[in-house]
C-alpha positions as CSV (number, residue, x, y, z in Angstrom):
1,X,-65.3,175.3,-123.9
2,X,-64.5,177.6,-120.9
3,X,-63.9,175.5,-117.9
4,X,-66.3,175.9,-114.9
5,X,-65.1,178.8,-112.2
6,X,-64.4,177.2,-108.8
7,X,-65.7,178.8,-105.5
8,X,-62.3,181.1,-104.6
9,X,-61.0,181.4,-108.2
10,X,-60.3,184.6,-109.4
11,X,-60.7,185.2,-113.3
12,X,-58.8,187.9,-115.3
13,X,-59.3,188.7,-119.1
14,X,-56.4,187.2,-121.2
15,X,-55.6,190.8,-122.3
16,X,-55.4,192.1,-118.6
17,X,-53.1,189.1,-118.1
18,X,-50.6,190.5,-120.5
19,X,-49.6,193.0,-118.2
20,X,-47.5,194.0,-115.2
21,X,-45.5,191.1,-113.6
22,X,-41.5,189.8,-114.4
23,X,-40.4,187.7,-112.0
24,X,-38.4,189.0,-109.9
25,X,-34.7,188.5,-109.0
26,X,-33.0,189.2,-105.9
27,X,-30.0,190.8,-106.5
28,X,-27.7,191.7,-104.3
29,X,-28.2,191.1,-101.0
30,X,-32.0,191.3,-100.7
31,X,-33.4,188.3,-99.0
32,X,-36.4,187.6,-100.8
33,X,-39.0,185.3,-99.1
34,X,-38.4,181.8,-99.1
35,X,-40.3,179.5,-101.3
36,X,-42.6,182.3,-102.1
37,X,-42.4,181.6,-106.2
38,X,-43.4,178.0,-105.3
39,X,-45.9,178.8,-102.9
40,X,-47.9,181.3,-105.6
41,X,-47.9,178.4,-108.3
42,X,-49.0,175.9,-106.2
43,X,-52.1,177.9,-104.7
44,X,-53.0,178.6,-109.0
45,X,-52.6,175.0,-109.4
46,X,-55.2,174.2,-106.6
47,X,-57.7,177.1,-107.3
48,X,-58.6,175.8,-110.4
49,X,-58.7,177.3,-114.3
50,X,-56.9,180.3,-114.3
51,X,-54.6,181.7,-117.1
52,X,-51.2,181.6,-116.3
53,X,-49.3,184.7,-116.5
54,X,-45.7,184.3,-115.0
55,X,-44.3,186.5,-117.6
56,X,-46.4,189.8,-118.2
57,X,-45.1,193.0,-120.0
58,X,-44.3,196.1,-117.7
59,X,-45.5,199.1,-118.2
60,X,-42.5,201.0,-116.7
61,X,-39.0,199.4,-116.7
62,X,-37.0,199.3,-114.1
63,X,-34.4,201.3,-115.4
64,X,-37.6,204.3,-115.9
65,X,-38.5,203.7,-119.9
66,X,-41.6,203.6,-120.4
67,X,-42.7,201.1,-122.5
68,X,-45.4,202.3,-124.7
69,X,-45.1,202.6,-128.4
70,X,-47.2,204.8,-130.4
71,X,-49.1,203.9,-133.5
72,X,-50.8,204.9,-136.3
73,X,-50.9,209.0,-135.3
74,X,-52.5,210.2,-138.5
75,X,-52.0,214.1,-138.0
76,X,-48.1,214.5,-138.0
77,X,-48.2,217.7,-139.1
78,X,-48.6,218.4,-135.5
79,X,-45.1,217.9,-134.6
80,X,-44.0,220.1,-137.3
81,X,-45.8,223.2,-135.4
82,X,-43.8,222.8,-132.6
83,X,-40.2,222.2,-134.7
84,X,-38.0,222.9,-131.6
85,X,-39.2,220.2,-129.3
86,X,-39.4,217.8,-132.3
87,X,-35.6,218.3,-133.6
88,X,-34.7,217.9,-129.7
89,X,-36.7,214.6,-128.9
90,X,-34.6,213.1,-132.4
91,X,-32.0,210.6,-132.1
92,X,-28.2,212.3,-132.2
93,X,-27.9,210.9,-135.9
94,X,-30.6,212.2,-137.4
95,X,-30.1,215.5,-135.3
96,X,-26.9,215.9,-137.3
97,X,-28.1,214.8,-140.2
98,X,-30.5,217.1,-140.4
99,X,-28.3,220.4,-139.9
100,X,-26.2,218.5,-142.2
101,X,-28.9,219.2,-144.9
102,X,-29.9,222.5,-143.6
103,X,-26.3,223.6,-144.0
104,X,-25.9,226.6,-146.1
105,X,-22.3,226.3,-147.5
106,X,-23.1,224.1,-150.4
107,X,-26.5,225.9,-150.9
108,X,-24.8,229.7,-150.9
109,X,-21.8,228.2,-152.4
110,X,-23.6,226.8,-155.7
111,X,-25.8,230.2,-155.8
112,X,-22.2,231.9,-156.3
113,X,-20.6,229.9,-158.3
114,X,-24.5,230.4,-160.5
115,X,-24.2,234.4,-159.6
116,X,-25.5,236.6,-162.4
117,X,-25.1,240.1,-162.9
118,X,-27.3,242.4,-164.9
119,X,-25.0,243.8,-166.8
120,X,-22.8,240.2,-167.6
121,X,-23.6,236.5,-168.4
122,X,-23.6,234.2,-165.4
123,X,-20.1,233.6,-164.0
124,X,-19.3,230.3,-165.5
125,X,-20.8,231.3,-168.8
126,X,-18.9,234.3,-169.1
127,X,-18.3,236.3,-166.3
128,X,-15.7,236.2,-163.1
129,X,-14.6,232.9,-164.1
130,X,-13.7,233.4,-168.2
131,X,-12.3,237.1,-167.5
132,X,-10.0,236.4,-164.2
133,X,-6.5,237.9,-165.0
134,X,-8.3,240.4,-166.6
135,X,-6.8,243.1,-164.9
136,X,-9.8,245.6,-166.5
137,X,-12.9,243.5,-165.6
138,X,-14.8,245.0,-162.7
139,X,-15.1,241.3,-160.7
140,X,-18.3,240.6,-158.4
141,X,-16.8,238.1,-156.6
142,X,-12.7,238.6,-155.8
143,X,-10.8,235.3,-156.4
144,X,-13.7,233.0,-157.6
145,X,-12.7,230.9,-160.2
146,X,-14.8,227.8,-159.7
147,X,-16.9,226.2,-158.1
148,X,-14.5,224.6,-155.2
149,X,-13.7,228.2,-154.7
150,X,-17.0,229.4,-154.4
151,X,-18.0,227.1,-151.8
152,X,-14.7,228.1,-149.9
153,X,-16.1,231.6,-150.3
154,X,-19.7,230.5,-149.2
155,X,-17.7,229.1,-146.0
156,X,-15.5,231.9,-144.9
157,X,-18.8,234.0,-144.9
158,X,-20.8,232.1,-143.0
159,X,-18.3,231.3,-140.3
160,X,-16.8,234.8,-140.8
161,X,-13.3,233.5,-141.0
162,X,-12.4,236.5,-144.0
163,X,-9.0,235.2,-144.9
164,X,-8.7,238.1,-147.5
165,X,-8.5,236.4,-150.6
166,X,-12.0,236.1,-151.7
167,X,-14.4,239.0,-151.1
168,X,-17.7,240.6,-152.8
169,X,-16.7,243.7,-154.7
170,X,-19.2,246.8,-154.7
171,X,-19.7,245.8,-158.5
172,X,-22.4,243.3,-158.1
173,X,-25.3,244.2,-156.0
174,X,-26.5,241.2,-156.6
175,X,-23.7,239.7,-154.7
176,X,-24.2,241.9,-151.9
177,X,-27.3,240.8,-151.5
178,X,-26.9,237.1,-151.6
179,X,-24.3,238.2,-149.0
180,X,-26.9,239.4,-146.5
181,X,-29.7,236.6,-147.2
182,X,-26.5,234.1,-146.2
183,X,-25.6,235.6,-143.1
184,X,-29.6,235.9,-141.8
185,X,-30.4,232.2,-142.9
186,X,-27.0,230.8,-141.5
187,X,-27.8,232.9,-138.2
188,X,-31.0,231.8,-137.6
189,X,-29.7,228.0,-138.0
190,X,-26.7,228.1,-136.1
191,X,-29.3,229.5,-133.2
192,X,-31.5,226.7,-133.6
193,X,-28.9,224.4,-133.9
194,X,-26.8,225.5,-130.6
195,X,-30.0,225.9,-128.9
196,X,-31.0,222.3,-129.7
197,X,-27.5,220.8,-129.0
198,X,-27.6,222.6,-125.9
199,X,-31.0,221.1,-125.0
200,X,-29.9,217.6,-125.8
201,X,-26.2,217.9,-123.5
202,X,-27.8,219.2,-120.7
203,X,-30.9,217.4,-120.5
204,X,-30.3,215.7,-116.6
205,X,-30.8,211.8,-117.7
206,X,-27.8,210.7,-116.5
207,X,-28.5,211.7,-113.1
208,X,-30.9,208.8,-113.0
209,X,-27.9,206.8,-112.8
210,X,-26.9,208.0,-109.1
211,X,-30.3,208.2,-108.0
212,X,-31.4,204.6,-106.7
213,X,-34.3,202.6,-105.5
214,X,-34.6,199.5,-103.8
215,X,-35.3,196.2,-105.5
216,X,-38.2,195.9,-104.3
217,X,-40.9,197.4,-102.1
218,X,-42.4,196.2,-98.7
219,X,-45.9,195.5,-96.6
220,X,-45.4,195.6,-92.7
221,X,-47.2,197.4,-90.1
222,X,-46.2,201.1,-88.7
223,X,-47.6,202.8,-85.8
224,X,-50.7,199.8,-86.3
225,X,-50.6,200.8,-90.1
226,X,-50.5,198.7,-92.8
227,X,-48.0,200.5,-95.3
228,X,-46.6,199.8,-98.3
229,X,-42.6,201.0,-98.6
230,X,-40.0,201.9,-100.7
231,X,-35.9,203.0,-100.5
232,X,-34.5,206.1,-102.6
233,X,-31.3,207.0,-102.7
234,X,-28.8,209.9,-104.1
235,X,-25.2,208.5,-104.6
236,X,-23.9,212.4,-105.2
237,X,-22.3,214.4,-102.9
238,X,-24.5,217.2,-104.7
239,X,-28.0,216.5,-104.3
240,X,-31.6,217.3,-105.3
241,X,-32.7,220.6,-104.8
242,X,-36.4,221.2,-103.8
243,X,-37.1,216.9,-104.6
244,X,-40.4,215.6,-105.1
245,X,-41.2,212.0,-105.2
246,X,-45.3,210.8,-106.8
247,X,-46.4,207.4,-107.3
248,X,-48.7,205.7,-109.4
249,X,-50.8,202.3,-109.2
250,X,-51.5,201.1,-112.7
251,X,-54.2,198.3,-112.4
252,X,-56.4,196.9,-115.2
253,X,-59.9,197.3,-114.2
254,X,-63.4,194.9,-114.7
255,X,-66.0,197.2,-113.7
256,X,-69.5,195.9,-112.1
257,X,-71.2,196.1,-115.5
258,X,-68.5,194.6,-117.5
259,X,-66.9,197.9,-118.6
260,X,-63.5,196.9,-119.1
261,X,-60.7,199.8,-118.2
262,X,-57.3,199.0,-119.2
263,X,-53.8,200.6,-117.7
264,X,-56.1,202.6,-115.2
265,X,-54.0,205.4,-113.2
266,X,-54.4,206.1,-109.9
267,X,-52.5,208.3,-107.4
268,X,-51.0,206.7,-104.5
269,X,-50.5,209.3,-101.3
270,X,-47.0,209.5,-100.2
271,X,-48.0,212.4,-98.1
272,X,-48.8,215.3,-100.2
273,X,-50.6,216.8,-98.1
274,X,-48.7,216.5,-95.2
275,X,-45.2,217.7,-96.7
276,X,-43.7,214.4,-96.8
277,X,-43.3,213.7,-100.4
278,X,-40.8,216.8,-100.3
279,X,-37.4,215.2,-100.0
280,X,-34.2,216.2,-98.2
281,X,-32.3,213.7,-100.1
282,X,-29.0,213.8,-98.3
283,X,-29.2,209.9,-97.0
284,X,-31.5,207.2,-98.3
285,X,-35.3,207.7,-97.3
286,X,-37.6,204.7,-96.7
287,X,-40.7,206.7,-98.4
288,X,-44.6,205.3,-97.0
289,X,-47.7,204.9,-98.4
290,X,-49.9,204.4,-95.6
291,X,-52.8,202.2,-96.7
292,X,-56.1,204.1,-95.5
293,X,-59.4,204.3,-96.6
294,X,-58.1,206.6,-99.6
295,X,-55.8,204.1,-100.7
296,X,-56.4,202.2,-103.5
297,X,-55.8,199.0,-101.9
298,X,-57.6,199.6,-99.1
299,X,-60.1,196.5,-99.7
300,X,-57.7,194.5,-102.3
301,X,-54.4,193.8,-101.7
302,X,-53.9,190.9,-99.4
303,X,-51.6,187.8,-98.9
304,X,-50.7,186.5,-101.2
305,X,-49.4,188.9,-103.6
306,X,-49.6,186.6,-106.3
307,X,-52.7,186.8,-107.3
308,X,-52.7,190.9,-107.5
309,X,-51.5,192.2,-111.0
310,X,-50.8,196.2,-110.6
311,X,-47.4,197.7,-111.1
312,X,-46.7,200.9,-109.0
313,X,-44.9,203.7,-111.1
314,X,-42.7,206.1,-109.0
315,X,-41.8,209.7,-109.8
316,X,-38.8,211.2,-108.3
317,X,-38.5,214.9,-109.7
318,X,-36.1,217.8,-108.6
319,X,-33.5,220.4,-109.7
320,X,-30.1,219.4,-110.2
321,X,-28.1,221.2,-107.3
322,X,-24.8,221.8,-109.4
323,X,-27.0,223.7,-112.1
324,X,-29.3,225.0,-110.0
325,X,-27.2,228.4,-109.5
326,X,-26.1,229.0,-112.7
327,X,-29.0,228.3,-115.0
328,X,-32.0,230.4,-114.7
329,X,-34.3,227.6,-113.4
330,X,-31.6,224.9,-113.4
331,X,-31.6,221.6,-114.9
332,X,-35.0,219.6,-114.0
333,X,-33.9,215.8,-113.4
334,X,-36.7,213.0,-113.2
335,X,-36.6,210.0,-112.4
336,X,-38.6,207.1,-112.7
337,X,-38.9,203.3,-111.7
338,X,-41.8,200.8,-111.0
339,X,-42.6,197.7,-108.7
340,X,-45.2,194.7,-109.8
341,X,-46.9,192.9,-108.1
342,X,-44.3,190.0,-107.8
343,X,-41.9,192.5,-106.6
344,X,-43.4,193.6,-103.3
345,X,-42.8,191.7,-100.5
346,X,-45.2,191.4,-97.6
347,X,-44.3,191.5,-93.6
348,X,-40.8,192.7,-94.6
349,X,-38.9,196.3,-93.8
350,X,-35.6,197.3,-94.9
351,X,-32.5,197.0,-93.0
352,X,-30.8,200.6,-91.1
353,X,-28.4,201.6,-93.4
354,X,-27.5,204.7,-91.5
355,X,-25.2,204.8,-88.6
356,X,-23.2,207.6,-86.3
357,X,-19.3,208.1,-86.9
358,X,-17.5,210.3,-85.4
359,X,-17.8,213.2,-86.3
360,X,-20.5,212.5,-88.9
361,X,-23.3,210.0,-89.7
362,X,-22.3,207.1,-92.3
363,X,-24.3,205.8,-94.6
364,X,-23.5,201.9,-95.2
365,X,-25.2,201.5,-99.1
366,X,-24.4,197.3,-99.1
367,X,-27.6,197.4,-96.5
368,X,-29.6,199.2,-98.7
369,X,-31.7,196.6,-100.7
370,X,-31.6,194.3,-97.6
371,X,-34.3,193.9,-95.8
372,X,-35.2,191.8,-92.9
373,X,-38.6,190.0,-91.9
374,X,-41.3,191.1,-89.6
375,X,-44.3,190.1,-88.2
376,X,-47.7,191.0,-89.9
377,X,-51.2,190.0,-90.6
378,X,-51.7,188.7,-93.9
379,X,-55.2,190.6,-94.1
380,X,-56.2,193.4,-96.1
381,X,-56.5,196.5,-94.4
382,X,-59.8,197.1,-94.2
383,X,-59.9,193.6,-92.1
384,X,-57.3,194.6,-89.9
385,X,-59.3,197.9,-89.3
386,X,-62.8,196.7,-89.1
387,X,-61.0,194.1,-86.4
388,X,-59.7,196.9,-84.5
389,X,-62.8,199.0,-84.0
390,X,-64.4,195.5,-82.7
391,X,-61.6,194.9,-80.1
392,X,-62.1,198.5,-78.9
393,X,-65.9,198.5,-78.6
394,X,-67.3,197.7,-74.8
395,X,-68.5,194.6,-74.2
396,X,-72.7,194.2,-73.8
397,X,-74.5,193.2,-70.8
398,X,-73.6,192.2,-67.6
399,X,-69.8,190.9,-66.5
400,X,-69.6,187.3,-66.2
401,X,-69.9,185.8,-62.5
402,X,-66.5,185.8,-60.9
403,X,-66.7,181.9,-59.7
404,X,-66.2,181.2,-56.5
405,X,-65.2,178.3,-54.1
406,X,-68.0,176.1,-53.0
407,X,-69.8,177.2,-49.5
408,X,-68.5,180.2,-49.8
């Protein structure tokens, strides 16, 4: 039987618990806070019955891969309607496997070495093949005398090498027409095929490997703001042309009349509509969601973070700068990476990384996953706002009597 809830307990369905949180470790040089894996399992100890969920599966690897696998799609013939994007998504082996089987040499090749004419039996039956050195039979294929040399005929055509040797005669119209059907079907593949290799070589993944974020995201207080930051990074001397930057908060949701909303999306502002989630990545950017009434966490997230399960997906999209000029619309690079719960660390910023040289300004990347602690409320945000209109509303009634000496 379900234990009794305790006053303070907070209660999650066991699938909802399945998600969002690895624990975290502190690479580098991050100073992560101290005791603060301890501190989270001894407040579940003392708040009673409540499923433990150290390990939970992420929704977005660190790394960006997403980690969602589909199942059970019944109308495949969907993928077939858009072939292109299909043969591109495949994995390199079965992309060359396939235009492996698609190839036309052996195809072609075997249709020659099979050619027929009206007027004569097939070739191996009776035709090019049992009258060569017959210097009186009209040949429909120069030089075929098998079926190796038929495919080496098939080949020379379709890659229009024409060594000389092996050619179709005006003789056969048959011939002549297999001729043209080869080099339209052999065209139309090696199009789709060097448009699809192309695709897949210059698709911008590896750019995720110079673009970097912090370890982990912080909570501190800016300009009297509770904010929630981030670090991105662009270790190339080329950067990000025209670079936008989204996040996400994926939270599992228990509505009020029990509806239950799994992996539920919602956009987190990083200033879209001031401007600010446009990037001039040229040095690292600390990147801010201030936490406002819009926010999602306006009324929920609070010390300590251990009891919040989310994970916050981030979006870092731009053009490649060294394809940008010579490529129509240049090479589109995105970039993703998430945060859990256990990976935010609250009343914490991140150390400067940039400083003035002469000359130029130097950016000093062994600071950039550091960060250092600071002081801040552990309240949600609405608390901290709701105590700030208080503190600025004028006192009621009368002044209190200034005391004064006795006999005064």
């Amino acid at each position: 039987p379900a234990a009794p809830q305790e006053a303070g307990a907070r209660w999650y369905p066991l699938h909802a618990l399945s998600m969002h949180n690895i624990p975290v470790s502190a690479g580098g040089k991050t100073p992560a806070p101290e005791g603060l894996q301890g501190q989270c399992r001894k407040l579940l100890e003392e708040d009673g019955p409540v499923v433990q969920a150290s390990k939970r599966q992420r929704y977005v690897t660190k790394v960006g891969k997403c980690q969602v696998n589909l199942g059970n799609i019944q109308e495949k013939k969907r993928f077939l309607s858009d072939i292109f994007t299909t043969i591109v998504d495949l994995k390199y082996r079965w992309f060359l496997f396939i235009f492996m089987m698609c190839c036309t040499w052996v195809v072609f090749g075997t249709i020659y070495f099979f050619n027929s004419r009206s007027r004569c039996p097939p070739a191996w039956a009776g035709g090019d093949i049992r009258h060569r050195g017959d210097p009186e039979w009209r040949a429909c294929i120069k030089n075929v005398d098998g079926f190796i040399s038929a495919l080496l005929f098939s080949v020379q055509s379709l890659q229009t090498i024409g060594y000389g040797s092996q050619m179709v005669t005006a003789n056969c119209t048959e011939g002549i027409i297999l001729l043209l059907a080869q080099s339209i079907v052999g065209s139309m593949i090696d199009a789709l095929m060097v448009g699809c290799m192309f695709v897949k070589i210059s698709q911008p993944k590896k750019c995720a490997q110079t673009l970097i974020f912090s370890k982990n995201c912080v909570i501190s207080r800016r300009d009297e703001k509770l904010c929630l930051m981030f670090r991105v990074g662009d270790l190339r001397d080329s950067h990000m042309v025209d670079a936008k930057i989204r996040a996400k908060l994926i939270k599992s949701q228990q509505m009020a009349k029990g509806e239950f909303i799994p992996l539920e999306q919602s956009e987190l502002n990083l200033g879209y509509d001031t401007g600010e989630d446009r990037l001039f990545l040229v040095e690292p950017q600390i990147i801010c969601h201030i936490i406002n009434r819009r926010s999602p966490f306006w009324d929920t997230l609070a010390k300590p973070l251990c009891w919040e399960q989310f994970e916050i997906i981030i979006i870092l999209e731009g053009i490649v700068e060294a394809t940008g000029e010579c490529l129509p619309t240049g090479m589109t690079c995105q970039v993703h990476t998430s945060y859990a719960a256990d990976e935010t660390l609250w009343g914490y910023r991140f150390e400067p990384c940039v400083s003035l040289e002469k000359g130029a300004f130097r950016v000093d990347y062994s600071l950039f996953k550091m960060t250092f602690e600071v002081q801040t409320p552990a309240a949600r945000a609405k608390e901290l706002h709701e105590l700030k209109e208080l503190e600025a509303q004028p006192l009621l009634g009368p002044p209190p009597a200034v005391l004064r000496p006795a006999g005064a």
